[in-house]
N, C-alpha and C positions, 0 to 999 in steps of 0.2 A: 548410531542406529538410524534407520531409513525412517522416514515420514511418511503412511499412508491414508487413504481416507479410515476414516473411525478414529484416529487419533486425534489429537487438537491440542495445538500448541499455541504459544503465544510472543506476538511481537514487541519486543523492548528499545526503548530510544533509550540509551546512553549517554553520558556526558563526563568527560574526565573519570571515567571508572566507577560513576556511580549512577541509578537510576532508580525513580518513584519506588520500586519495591525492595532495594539494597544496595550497600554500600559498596558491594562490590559482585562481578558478573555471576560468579559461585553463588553466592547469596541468595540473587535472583535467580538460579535456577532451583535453588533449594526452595523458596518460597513458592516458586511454580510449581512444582512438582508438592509440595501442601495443599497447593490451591486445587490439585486436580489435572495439572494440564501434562503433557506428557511430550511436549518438547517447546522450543525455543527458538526465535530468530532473531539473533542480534541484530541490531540495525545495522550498526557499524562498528565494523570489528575497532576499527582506530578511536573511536572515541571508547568503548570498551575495553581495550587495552592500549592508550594511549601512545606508549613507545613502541609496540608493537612485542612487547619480550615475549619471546617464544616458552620460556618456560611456564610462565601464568596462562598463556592459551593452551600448553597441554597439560597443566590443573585442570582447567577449566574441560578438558578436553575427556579427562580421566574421570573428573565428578559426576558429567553427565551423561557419560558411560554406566558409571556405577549406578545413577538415576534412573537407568535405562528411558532417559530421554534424549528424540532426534534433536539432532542443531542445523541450526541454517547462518550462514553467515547475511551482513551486506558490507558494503564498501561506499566508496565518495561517487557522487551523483557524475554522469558522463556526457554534460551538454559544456563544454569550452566556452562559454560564455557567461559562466556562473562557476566556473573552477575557483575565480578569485576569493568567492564563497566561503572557500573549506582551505583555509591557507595550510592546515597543517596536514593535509597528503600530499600538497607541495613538500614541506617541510619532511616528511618521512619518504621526497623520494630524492634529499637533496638537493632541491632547487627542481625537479621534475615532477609534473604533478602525472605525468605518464609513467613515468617510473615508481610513482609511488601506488599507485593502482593496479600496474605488474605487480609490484614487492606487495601487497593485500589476497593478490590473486593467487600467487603463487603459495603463502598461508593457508588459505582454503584448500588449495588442493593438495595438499602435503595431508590436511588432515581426513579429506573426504568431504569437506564440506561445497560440495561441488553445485548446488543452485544458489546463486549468490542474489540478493538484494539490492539493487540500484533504479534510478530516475532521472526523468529529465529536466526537470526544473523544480521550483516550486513557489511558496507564498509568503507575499509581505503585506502582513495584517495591518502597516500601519499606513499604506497605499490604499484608497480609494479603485471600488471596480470599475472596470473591470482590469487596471495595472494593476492589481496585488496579485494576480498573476500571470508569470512569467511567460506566457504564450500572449502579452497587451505588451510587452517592453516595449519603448519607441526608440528605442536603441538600437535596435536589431529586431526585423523582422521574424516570426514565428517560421517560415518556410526556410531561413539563415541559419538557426538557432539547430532546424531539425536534420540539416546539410551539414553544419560541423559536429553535431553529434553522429551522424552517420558516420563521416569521417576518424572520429575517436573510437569507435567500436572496431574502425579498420585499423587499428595503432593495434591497439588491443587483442585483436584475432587469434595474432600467431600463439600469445601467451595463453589464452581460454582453450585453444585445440590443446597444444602441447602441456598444460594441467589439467583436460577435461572439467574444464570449470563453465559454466554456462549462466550468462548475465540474464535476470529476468528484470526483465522492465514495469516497473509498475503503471498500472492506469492512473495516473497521478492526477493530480488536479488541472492541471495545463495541457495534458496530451488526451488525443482519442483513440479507442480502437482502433480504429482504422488507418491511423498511423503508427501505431503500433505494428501491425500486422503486417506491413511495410515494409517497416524495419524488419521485424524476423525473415520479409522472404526475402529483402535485402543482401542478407549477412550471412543467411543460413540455421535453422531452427539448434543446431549442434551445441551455437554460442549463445544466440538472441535467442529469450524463449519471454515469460509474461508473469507477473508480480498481480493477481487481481481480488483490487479493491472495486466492491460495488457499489462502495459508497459514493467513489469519488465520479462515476460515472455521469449521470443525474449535475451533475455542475458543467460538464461541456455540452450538454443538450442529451446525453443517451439514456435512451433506458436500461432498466438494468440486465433482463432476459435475455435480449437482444444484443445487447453490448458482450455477456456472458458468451453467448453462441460465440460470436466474432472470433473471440478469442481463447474459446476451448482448444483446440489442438494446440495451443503453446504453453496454456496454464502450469507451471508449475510450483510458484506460490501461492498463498493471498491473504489479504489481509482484509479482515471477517467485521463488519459494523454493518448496524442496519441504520437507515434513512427516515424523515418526516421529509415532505414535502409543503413546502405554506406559503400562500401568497406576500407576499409584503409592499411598500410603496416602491421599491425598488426594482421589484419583478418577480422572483421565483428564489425561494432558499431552501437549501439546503441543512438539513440539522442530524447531528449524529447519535444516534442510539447503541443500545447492547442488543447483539442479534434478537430478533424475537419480539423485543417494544414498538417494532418501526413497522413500514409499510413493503418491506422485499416478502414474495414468498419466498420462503425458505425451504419450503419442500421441492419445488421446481426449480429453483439455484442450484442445489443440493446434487438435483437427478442429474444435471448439465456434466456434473463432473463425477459421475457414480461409477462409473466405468475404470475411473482412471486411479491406479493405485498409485501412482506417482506425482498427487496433487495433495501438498501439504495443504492443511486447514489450518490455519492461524487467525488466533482473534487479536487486532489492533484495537487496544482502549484508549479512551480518553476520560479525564477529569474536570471537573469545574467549569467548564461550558462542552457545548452543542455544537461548536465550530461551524457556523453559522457562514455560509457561503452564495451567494449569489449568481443565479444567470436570467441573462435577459431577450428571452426569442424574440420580444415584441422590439427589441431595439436592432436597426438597420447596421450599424458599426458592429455590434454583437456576431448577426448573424453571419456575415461578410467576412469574421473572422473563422470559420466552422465551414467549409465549403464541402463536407460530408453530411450537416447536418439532414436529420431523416424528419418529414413531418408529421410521420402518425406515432416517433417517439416524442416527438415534443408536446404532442396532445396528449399520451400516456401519460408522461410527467405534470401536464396540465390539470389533467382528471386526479390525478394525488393530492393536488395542493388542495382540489373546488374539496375532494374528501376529505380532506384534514381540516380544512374550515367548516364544516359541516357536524364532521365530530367535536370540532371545538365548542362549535355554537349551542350541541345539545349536553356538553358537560360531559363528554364519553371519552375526552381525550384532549392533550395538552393546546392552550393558545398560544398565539405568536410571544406574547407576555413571559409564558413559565419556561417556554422553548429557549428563550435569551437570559436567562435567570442563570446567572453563574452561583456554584457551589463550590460544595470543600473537594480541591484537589484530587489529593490523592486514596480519601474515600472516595468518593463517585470512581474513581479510577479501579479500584480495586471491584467492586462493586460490577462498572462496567465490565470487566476482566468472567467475574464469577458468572452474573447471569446470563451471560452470552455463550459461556461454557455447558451451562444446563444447558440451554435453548437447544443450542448445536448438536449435545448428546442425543436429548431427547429425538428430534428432529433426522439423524442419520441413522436410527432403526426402521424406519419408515421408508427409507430413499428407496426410490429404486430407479434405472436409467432413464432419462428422455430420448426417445424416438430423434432422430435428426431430423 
């Protein structure tokens, strides 16, 4: 079944077949659909169905049918320099990790699950910033990294036309809008369209309205958390919430995409920390990396953090302290999941379109 706005589903990371809310994919869709939410988007189909057996994906295909919950697949990330990453789509495509991204694709579209989830990089928490992310490697420049992914998406092409499957890119933590948008007029909107997260935006310097507009016309996923903004010694962090607790409007995010009946709403949760991320305008190597960077969102972003230490200081609202305070797992997770689902509900009675 299709994903429109009013619906709201939610995004599951996987691992060997099992994930925070069940042992196995069925499971979690059955407990999503208790929780409220009315579809699904696997992260990755291969770590969800690890061999890839077709007959468990159209279980899984039948159950959520019966759910009357939409599905969205993803697949392994499509930057060539972080393939060696995810050995096992190499391994299910035979020694080809292009082949094995065909043989995922071709999955999808066999069943209809035709906006697929994928990225360009990502983060290594246990790297110092700004190398924990994959846009800092000193291995490979950022401009290398975004030249052979261009590249893979052209491996790729002929398969995404010939299964109407179309890659959405997420606004990941490494990449900007504006290179995003790039890419889609690169390759053609048919294949490249846009995966958006607003949280992650706010960590390459953008704001989130703004960043939003960019890349309305390609949105066809996203993956739904709300943001703190808070000074630290380090520069500017980033902290994640459940829609609603943070500082995004949500009525004016909302309107961006009210138009569009073919922009799934998905809430991506987290557990046990804030995922606490770091950017730094004031630093010269920073900025030098962002050569899109805009100054009156950096000031936006600015004015969050001076607000959120402001609320902190009169007791109205969390400190840098509570913000870094790890808890339980996979409460908070579930937690995250539910109240971001009210918020969302509540909140798209209300929408109505933003003027361009």
């Amino acid at each position: 079944m299709e994903g429109q706005m009013g619906r709201i589903g939610a995004d599951v990371k996987f691992r060997d077949g099992g994930c925070r809310l069940a042992e196995t994919p069925i499971m979690a869709a059955e407990t999503l659909a208790r929780l409220g939410f009315g579809g699904i988007l696997v992260r990755t189909i291969d770590e969800a169905f690890p061999t890839l057996d077709e007959g468990d994906i159209e279980a899984f295909g039948r159950m959520t049918d019966t759910l009357g919950m939409f599905v969205r697949m993803g697949i392994g990330k499509i930057n060539p320099y972080m393939t060696a990453e995810l050995p096992r789509v190499r391994i299910l495509g035979e020694g080809s990790y292009l082949a094995g991204m065909q043989r995922m694709i071709r999955l999808c579209g066999v069943r209809g699950w035709t906006e697929v989830w994928t990225a360009v990089g990502g983060f290594k928490p246990d790297l110092a910033t700004p190398f924990c992310f994959d846009r800092f490697r000193t291995d490979v420049t950022w401009p290398q990294q975004l030249e052979a992914t261009s590249a893979f998406i052209e491996k790729l092409a002929p398969t995404l036309r010939a299964e109407g499957v179309r890659l959405n890119i997420e606004t990941h933590e490494e990449i900007t809008t504006h290179e995003l948008v790039r890419l889609v007029e690169d390759h053609g909107s048919d294949i490249v369209g846009v995966c958006f997260d607003p949280a992650n935006l706010p960590v390459r310097g953008e704001a989130v309205l703004p960043g939003a507009r960019r890349v309305a016309p390609f949105v066809h996923l996203t993956h739904l958390r709300d943001i703190i903004m808070a000074r630290t010694d380090a520069g500017i962090s980033r902290f994640l919430m459940p829609a609603g607790d943070g500082q995004i409007d949500w009525d004016a995010l909302l309107g961006v995409f009210a138009a569009r009946e073919d922009v799934d709403l998905l809430v991506e949760g987290v557990g046990g920390t804030r995922a606490e991320m770091i950017l730094q305008p004031d630093d010269d190597f920073w900025r030098a990396a962002h050569p899109d960077l805009d100054a009156d969102e950096i000031s936006e972003l600015t004015e969050l953090a001076d607000r959120q230490a402001e609320r902190a200081a009169a007791g109205i609202g969390p400190d840098l302290a509570a913000l870094r305070t790890n808890g339980d797992v996979d409460g908070e997770y579930r937690e995250f999941l539910t109240r971001s689902l009210a918020a969302l509900k509540l909140r798209l009675h209300a929408v109505t379109p933003l003027a361009d």
